[in-house]
C-alpha positions in Angstrom: -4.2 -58.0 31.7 -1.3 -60.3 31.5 0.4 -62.1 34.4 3.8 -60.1 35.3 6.3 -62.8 36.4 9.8 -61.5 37.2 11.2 -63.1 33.9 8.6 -60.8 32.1 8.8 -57.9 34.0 12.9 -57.8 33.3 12.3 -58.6 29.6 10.0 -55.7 29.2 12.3 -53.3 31.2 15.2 -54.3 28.6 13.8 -54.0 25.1 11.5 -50.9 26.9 15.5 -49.5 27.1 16.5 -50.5 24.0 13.7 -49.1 22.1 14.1 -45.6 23.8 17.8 -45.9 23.5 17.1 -45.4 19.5 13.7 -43.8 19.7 14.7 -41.0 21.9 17.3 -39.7 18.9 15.7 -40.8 15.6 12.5 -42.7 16.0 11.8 -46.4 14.8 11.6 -48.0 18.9 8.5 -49.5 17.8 10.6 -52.2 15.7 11.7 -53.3 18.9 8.7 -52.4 21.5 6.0 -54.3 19.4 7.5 -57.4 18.8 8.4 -57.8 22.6 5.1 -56.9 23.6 3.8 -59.3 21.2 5.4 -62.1 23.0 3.3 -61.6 25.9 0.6 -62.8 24.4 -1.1 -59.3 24.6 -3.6 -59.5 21.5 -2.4 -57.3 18.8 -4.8 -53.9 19.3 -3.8 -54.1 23.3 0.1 -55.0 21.7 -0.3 -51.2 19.7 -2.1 -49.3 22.5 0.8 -50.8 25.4 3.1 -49.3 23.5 1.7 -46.1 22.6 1.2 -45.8 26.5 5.6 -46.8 27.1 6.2 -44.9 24.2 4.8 -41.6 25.4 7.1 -42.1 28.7 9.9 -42.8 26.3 8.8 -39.7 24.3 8.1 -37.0 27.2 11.7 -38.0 28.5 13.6 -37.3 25.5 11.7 -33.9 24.9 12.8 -32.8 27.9 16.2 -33.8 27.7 16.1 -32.1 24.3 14.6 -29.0 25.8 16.6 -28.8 28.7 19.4 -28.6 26.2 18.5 -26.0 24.2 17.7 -28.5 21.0 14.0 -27.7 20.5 12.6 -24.4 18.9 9.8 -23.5 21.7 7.9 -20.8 20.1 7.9 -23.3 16.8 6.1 -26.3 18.2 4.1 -24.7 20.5 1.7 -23.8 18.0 2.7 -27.1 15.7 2.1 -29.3 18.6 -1.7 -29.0 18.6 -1.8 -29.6 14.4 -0.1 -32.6 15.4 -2.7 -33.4 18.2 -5.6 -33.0 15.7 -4.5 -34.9 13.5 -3.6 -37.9 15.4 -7.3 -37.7 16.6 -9.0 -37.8 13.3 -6.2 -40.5 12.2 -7.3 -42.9 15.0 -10.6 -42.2 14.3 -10.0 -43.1 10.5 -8.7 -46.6 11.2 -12.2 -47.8 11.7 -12.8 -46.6 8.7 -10.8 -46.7 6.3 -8.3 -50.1 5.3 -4.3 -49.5 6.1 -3.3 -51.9 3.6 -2.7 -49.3 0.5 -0.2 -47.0 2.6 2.7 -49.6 2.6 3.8 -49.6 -0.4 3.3 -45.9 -0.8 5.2 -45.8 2.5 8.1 -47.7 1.3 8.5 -45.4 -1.6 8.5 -42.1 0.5 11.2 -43.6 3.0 13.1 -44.4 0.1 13.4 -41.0 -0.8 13.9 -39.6 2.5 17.1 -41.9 2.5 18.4 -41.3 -0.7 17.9 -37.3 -0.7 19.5 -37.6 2.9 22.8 -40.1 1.4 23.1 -37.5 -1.8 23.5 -34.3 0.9 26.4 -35.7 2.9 26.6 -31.7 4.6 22.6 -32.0 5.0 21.7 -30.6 8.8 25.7 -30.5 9.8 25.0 -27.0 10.9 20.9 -24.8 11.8 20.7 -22.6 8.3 17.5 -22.3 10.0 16.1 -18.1 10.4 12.2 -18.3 11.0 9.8 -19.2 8.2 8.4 -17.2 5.3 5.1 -17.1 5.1 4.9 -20.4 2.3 7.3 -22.3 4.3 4.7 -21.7 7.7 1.6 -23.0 5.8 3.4 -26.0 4.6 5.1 -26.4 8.4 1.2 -26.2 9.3 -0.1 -28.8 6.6 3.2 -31.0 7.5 2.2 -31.0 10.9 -1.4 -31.8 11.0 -0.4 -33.9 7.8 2.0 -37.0 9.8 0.4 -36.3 12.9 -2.4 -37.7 11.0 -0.6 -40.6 9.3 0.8 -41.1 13.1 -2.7 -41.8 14.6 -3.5 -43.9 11.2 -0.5 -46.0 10.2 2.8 -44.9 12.2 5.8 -46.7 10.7 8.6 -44.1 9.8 6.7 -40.9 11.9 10.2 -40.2 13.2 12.0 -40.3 10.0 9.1 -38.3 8.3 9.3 -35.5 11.3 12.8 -35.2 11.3 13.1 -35.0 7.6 10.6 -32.2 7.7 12.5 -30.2 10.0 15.5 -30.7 8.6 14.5 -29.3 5.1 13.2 -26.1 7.2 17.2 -25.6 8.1 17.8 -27.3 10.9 20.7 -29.1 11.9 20.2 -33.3 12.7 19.9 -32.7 16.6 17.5 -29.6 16.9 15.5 -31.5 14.3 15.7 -34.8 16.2 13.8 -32.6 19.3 11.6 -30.6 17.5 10.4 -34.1 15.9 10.0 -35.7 19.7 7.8 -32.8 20.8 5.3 -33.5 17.5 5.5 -37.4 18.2 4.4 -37.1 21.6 1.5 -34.8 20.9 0.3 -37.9 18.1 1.3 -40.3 20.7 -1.0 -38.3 23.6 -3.7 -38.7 21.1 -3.2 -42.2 20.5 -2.9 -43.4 24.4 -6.3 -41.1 24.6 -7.8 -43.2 21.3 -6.8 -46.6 22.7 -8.1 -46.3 26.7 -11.3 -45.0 24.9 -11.3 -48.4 23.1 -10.2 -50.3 26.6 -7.1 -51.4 24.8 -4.4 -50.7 26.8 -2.9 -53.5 29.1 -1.4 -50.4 31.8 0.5 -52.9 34.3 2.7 -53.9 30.8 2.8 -50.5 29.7 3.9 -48.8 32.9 6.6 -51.8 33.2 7.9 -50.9 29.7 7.4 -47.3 29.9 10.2 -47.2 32.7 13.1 -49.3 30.9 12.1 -46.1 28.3 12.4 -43.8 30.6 16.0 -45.3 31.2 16.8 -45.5 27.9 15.5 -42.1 26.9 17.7 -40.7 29.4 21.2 -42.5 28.0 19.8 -42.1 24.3 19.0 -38.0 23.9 22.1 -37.7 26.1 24.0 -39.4 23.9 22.7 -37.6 20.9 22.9 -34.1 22.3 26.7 -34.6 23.1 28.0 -36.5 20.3 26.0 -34.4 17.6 25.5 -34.9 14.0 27.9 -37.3 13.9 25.9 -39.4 16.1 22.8 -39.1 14.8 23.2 -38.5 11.1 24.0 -42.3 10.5 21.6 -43.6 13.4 19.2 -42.1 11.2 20.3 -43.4 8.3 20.6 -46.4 9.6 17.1 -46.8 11.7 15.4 -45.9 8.2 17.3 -48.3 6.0 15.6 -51.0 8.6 12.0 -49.4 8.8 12.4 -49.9 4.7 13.1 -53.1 5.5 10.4 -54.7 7.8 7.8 -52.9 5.5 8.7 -54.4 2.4 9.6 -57.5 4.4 5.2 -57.3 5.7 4.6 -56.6 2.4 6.3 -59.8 0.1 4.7 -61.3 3.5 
């Protein structure tokens, strides 16, 4: 466990607040968690778990806020939530496994075309088109689900844009996608937490630290994005993805 001084302990609290400030609408606050936590000198599996600990605070707040709103879909990730569980569980489990170092690039490319599809439809998720699910479209919600929940507990980078994009092509607008999405994340993220205290990497005292500058900024951020609207969190997301493109290809010439 690291030492706490106050220096640290209001260095964690701010990028813990500026991490949730963008997580809490379109994902991507672990381009900002994970290098702070790295300059603790945490080493780097006790780095991913801390932050899969704040980022579950960060998470749980925002889904509230979302569902207090009226900006999730209950009855819909109810019964995605536990796909998403599942397959965090067997992603974790596949790290030991399996090498990460062949998703990047592949990662890169599907991000890319999350963005571009998302700059050609300017009107994409302005209003919900969204009126339940045929059967096809519930199997694929179902295989989607299970599917990044999976990639969450295995890789992570871009879960939010993936889980947003997803619902979004189901029909709805950017902000009921946005909480639908933060429901899903913090069912992978549960799983994770669960994964790394089995594996006694988790430093709590950092993690509790951080988690409450999320909670803060999870608060002002899905506030923020449930009154300003599309308009708010179209480009965010836009904008959050453009830069996850960027660290990855950035690790990759790396």
């Amino acid at each position: 466990m690291t030492h706490l001084t106050f220096d640290m302990i209001a260095f964690l609290l701010g990028a813990g607040f500026l991490a949730a400030f963008i997580d809490s609408s379109v994902g991507g606050g672990g381009l900002v968690s994970v290098p702070a936590l790295m300059l603790t000198g945490l080493p780097l599996p006790v780095v991913l778990g801390t932050n899969k600990l704040a980022a579950c605070m960060s998470v749980m707040t925002s889904s509230w806020s979302f569902f207090r709103s009226g900006n999730i879909r209950g009855r819909l990730v109810a019964v995605l939530f536990p796909l998403s569980f599942a397959g965090s569980v067997l992603g974790a489990w596949g790290v030991k496994h399996v090498p990460t170092w062949f998703l990047r690039p592949l990662v890169v490319v599907l991000l890319a075309a999350v963005l571009i599809y998302t700059l050609l439809k300017k009107e994409w998720g302005g209003i919900s088109t969204y009126r339940g699910l045929s059967r096809n479209a519930a199997a694929a919600s179902v295989i989607t689900a299970f599917g990044i929940g999976l990639y969450d507990g295995f890789f992570g980078p871009g879960t939010g844009s993936f889980l947003i994009f997803a619902f979004l092509m189901m029909g709805f607008d950017f902000v009921t996608a946005a909480g639908n999405a933060k429901v899903l994340n913090l069912a992978s993220n549960l799983a994770a937490v669960a994964a790394f205290a089995l594996m006694h990497s988790i430093d709590y005292r950092s993690g509790l630290v951080m988690g409450a500058g999320m909670i803060a900024g999870a608060l002002v951020g899905s506030r923020l994005a449930i009154t300003r609207g599309v308009a708010y969190v179209r480009p965010l997301f836009i904008g959050v993805t453009v830069v996850m493109i960027g660290k990855l290809v950035w690790d990759l010439i790396k």
